[in-house]
Structures are given as C-alpha cells and as structure tokens.
N, C-alpha and C positions, 0 to 999 in steps of 0.2 A: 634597226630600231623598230619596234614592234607599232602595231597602229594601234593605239589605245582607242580611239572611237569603237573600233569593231569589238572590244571587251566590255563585256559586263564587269558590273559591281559584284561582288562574291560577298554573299553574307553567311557567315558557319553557325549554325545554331536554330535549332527551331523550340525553342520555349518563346515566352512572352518578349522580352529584348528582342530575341533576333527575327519574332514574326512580323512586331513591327517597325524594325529599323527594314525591311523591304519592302509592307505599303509603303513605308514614307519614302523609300527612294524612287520607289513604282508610280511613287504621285507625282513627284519633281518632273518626271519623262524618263527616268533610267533606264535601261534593260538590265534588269536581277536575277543574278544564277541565286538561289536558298538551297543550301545543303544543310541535310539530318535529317536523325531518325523522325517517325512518323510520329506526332504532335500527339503527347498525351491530353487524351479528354476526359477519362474516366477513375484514374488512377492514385491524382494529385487532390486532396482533403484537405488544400490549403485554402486560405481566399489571400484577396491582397487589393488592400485602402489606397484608389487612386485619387487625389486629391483635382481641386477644380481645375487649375491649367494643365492636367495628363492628359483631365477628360476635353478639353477643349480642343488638344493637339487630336487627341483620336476622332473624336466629331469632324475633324478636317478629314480625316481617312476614312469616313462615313462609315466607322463602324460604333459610335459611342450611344446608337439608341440598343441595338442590339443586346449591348453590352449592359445597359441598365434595365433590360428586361428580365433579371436573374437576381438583379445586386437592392442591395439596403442601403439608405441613403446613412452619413454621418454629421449629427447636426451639434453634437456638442461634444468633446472629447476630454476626458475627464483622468487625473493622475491621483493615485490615494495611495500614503503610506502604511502598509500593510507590514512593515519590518517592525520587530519587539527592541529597536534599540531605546538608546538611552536620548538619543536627538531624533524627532522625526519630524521633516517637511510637513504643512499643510494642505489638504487636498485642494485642488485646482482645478478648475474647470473653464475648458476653453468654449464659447459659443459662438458659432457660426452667425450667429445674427450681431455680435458686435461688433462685427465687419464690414454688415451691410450684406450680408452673404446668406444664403438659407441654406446651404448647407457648403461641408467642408468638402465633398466628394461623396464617393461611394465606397463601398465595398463587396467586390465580384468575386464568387466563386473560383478558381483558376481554370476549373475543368471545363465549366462555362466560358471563360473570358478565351481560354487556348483554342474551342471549337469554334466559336465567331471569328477570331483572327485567322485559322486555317481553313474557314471558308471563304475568308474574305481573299486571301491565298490564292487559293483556287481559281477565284472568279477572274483575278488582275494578268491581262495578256500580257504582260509587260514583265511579268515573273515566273522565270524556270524555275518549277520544281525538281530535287533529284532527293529524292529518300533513302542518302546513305551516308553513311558516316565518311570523313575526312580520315584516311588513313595517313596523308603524311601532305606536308609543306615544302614549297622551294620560292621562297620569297625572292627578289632579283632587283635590279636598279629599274630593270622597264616592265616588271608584270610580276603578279603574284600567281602561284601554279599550284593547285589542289591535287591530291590524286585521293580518288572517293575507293572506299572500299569496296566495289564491283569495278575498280580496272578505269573507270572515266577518269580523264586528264581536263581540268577545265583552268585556264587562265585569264585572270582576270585585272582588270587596273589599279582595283581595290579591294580589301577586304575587309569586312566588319568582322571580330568577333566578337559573339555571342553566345560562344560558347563554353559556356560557365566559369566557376573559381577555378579549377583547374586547368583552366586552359592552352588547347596542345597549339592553337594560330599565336596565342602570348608567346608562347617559348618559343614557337620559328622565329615570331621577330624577333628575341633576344630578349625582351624586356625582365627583367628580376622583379622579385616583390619582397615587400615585408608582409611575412606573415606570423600572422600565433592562434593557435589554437586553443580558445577559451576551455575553460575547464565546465562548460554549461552546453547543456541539449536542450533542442525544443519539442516540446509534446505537443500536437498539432491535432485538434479533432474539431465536431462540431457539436452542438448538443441544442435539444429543445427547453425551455421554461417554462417555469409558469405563471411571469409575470411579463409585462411589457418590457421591452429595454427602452424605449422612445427616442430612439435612434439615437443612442446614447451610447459611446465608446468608453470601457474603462480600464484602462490599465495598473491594478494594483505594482506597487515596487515591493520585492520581496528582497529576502537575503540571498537569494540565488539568481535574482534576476526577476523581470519583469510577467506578470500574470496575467496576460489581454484577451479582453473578450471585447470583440467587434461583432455589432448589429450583422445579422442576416434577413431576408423577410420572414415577415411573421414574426411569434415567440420563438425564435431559434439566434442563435449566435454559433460563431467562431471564438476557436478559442487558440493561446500562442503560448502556452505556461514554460517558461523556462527555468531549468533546477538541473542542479549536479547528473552527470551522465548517470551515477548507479541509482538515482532516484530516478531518473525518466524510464529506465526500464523496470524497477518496482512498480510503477502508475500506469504502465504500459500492460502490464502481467495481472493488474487485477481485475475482477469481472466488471459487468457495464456496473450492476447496483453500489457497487465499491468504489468504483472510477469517479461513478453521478455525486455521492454521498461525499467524499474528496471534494469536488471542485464546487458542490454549493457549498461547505462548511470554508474555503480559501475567499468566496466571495461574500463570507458572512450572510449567506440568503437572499441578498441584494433581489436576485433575480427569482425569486422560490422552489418549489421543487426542480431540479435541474434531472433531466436524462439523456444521458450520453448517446450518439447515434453512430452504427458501424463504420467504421475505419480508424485508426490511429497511427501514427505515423511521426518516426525520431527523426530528427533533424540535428548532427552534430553541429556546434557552433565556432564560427574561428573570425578572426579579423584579417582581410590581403587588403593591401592596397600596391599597385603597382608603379613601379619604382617612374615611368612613365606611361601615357596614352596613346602614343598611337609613334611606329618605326617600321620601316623596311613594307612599306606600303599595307600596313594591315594598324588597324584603329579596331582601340578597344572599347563594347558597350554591358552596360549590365554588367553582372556578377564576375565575367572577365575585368571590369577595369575596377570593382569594389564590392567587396565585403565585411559586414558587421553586422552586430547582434540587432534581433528586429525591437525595437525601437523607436516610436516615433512613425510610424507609419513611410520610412523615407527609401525603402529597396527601389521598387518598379519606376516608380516615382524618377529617382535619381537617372534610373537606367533608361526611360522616357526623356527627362531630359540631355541625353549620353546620343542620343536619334536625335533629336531637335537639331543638335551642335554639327553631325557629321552631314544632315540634310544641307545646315547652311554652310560648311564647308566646301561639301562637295561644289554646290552652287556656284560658288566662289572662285573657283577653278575645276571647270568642265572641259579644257585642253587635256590635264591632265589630275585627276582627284585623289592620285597614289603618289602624287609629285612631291619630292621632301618639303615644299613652304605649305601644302595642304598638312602633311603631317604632323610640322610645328603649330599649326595656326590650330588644330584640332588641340595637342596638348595643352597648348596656352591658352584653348578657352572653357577645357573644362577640369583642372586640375586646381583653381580656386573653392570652386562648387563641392567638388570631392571631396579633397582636403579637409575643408570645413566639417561638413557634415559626416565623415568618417572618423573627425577628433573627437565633435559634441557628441557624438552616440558610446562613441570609448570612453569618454569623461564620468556619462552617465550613469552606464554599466560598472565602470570601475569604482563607483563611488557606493552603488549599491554591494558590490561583493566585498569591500572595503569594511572592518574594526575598525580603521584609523581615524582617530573622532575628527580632526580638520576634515576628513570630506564627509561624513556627516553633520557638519554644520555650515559647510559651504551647499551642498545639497539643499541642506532645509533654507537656508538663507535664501538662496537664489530662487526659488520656488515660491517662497515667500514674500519676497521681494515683485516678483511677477503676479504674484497670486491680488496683491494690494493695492498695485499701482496700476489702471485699465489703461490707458497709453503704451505701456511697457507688455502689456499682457496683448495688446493688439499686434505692437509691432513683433511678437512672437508668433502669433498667429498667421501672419502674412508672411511671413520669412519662412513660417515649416513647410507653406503651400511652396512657395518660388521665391529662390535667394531674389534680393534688391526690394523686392514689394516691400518689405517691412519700412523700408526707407522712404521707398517712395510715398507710402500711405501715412507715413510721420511725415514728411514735410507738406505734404497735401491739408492733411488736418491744422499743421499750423498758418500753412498760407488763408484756408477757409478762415482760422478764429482771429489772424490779426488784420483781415477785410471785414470781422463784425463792428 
C-alpha cells in the first residue's frame, strides 16, 4: 500500500483554475506538486468579471489587493435588447447598491490577474513547481502517477484538473462528456472611449449572441462580441478605423468615439459538461469540469467555486483525499451548482439564436418580469454572485419586514 502522507496533491494546469486550486491547497498546509506550461502574462487580451465572494476566497490567499490594482470595479450590470425581432425583452439593469453592496466585483485583466497568482506561486514553499506539460496518466486505486514531458514520474494522492475543456487528466479518469459545439465565436479585444462608462457593464443580446463590454480603468473597456464564426473572422480582418467604427455603431454610441487597441483574439465556442466530477482519484476544476457561452459573468467564477469544494473536501479526509468517498462527496457537491448554471446560460444563448417565437416571448417575459418586480430582481442578483444567497437574502428581507 503506498503511503499517501508522503504524496503531494498534483494539480495539472497553470491558467487561472489551476493557479489557484494550489494557493488554496498550499494554504490548508498541503504540499503541491503544479505542473504546466509557463503562465501566460502577456498574450491573453481577455479580462474576466470576478464577482464579490471570488474576490473574498482570493483575499484569503492574500492576493485580491494585487489583483484590484489593474481591475475596474462593476457597480451596475445592465442587459439591452439589441435584436430587430418582432418580441423584444426590456432592458434591465441590475445595481449593486440594491443589495446593500457597492459593487458586484471587478473586472481583471487576465494577463494581470495570471502574473500576481504566478507570483504568488512562486513565493508559497509549500508548492513545487515543474514547468512541463503531462505527457501521460496512470491513475490506480492507491495514487495517481503523472509522467511530465522531460522524463519526471511524480505520484501523487490526488489530482486536480485544471487543465482545460479538453482535458487529457478527464479522459485518464474515464469520465465522458456532453458536448456541442455552438455554431458562435468570440471576438475578444479592448478599446478606449470617449465617454465614461461609470462602471457600468453592458451586455447587448444580439441574434448571434451576446455583445459585452465590461468597465476597464479609465475610458477603456473590454469587449466579448459573440457572432457566427465566418463573421468573427470578417471583424477580425478589418483595420483598427473599421473594427472602432463597427463596435460604436453595435453600441449605438453609448460610449462615443470608440478606438480599438492592438490585439484581437477568436475564441471558438462549444458547451462540455462532464458526464461526472471527480473518479479514479483526479477531481475536476474550471473549464475541465464546464463549458459555455460567456454569459453572465459566471466561467472563473464557477471554477473558483470548483477550489472552494476540493479545499473543503480535501479537509474532510486528510487520511486519504483521493479515497473514493472524497471522490463521491466532491461530485455530490458540485454537480447541483454546475448543472444549474450550465442549463441557464444554454437557455439564454438558445433563446437568443432562436426564430422560435415561444422563446422570444418567454425571454422578454422573464426579463420583464425581473425587470418590475425589485424583490425578484434582488434575488437574481444574489444568486448570480453565489448559488443559495438569493434565498437566503429573500427570507432575511422578510423575517426583517414581518418584525416591523
């Protein structure tokens, strides 16, 4: 029998997921083997909107002031129907102060948000680094065995992957997915303005999908425009004055002169979700255990709470953290969370790419229906932050007004 004390936790992945599913095992007291490639910080043009309890989990791992030294707060996030149908939803705007809240999160850079967690990396004795890819898997009843593309053999008790939709640690454990491949790409860049955005998020719904621009500092935004793949390389192909002249004519001027700033970058789009979470000692986080259209501010987000789950697992059983009832007890507590929020964001997207008038008038309904009623528009808002809130802060509210 192998001595699982003397193993490290093996975490495969070095994007955002897997840099910090090993602070947060390195904080519990674990010793963390981190394999992959070297942490892009220059490369990636994306950002990505962590909402208030990400940033609270990461302020435990003393890196969330760092992190908001780069990033634009998000103080009111706003939905507009920008589709020419014949039924359109009314616009909606959610405000972080009807919460009680000043703001909903931020929104970080990536390139930023990767080089503070791979310094934070660095710093923590308690985390081996090895800067090579996993060339093959041999998962087992008593340890899971990596072989890195330079020849190291490391075994370990558990393993997190982290490493992405594709994931080669998913397939050693065996696990299957549903997947499909949307017929929509994301065009990803950043641009300057020439008006304030006041920290105001807007996401137009278009017939292709969703059209978001997220606060940056300053008159600068992010932008996340999703449209047919042969259009995202059209919009990709035109120069900056053409590209700039496109996306302030899509956000009707809102923002006024807009100028696109160098980088642009395809993002093909698909929905996985995996058939389970976690077998044959490897537990999956991040973009390994879910994918779908960005949406709603809820990728990192999810995959932040995907660490949360395996830190208090782990916890839970420190004999052994790769032992099959850690395995079940990880699946059973995050495949409600997923679930969920992998159907609502399908729903949404499907409704927007959708002729079929019932789902545009269940669309505008529901929207409408939230947009009216401030109770219902609350409990939306605490739900997108972190599943049960919305609940808990509905019966809070009414225990408060039946004590008036």
């Amino acid at each position: 029998m192998a001595d699982i004390d003397a193993m490290p936790i093996l975490v495969a992945g070095t994007g955002p997921a897997g840099l910090i599913a090993a602070l947060a095992l390195a904080h519990h007291g674990h010793q963390v083997a981190l394999a992959g490639p070297k942490v892009r910080t220059d490369e990636d043009r994306r950002t990505t909107a962590l909402m208030g309890p990400s940033l609270a989990f990461l302020e435990k791992l003393g890196v969330a002031d760092e992190l908001a030294a780069a990033a634009a707060p998000l103080r009111t996030m706003r939905m507009i129907d920008a589709t020419a149908r014949l039924v359109r939803a009314p616009t909606v705007s959610f405000r972080a102060s009807e919460i009680g809240e000043d703001r909903f999160g931020l929104n970080i850079p990536n390139a930023h948000m990767n080089a503070v967690l791979e310094a934070a990396v660095a710093r923590d004795p308690l985390i081996m680094r090895h800067e090579s890819l996993i060339a093959g898997w041999a998962p087992s009843t008593d340890r899971v065995t990596a072989l890195l593309d330079n020849g190291t053999s490391l075994d370990a008790s558990l393993a997190i992957a982290a490493d992405g939709r594709n994931s080669p640690a998913r397939e050693a454990a065996g696990i299957g997915t549903w997947r499909r491949d949307l017929p929509q790409s994301a065009l990803v860049l950043n641009f300057a303005h020439a008006r304030d955005h006041h920290d105001i998020s807007t996401e137009f719904h278009t017939e292709t999908g969703p059209f978001t621009q997220v606060p940056l500092p300053g008159r600068r935004s992010s932008l996340v425009w999703v449209v047919r793949p042969e259009t995202a390389e059209e919009l990709i192909a035109l120069d900056d004055d053409a590209l700039s002249a496109r996306i302030e004519q899509r956000m009707a001027s809102m923002l006024g002169r807009v100028t696109v700033e160098p980088g642009r970058q395809i993002y093909p789009l698909a929905s996985i979700l995996p058939h389970r979470y976690a077998a044959r000692r490897i537990m999956l986080v991040g973009e390994a255990a879910h994918v779908f259209a960005p949406i709603g501010a809820q990728g990192l987000n999810l995959g932040i709470r995907d660490v949360e789950a395996v830190a208090e697992v782990v916890g839970r059983h420190p004999a052994d953290p790769g032992a099959p009832a850690a395995m079940s007890a990880y699946d059973i507590r995050r495949r409600p969370d997923v679930v969920a929020r992998t159907g609502a964001v399908a729903m949404l997207n499907r409704s927007l790419l959708s002729d079929f008038l019932p789902w545009q008038l269940a669309r505008s309904a529901g929207l409408g229906i939230v947009d009216a009623i401030a109770p219902l528009r609350a409990f939306a808002m605490r739900e997108g932050m972190r599943p049960g809130s919305g609940l808990r802060g509905f019966f809070s509210r009414s225990a408060e007004e039946v004590g008036r």
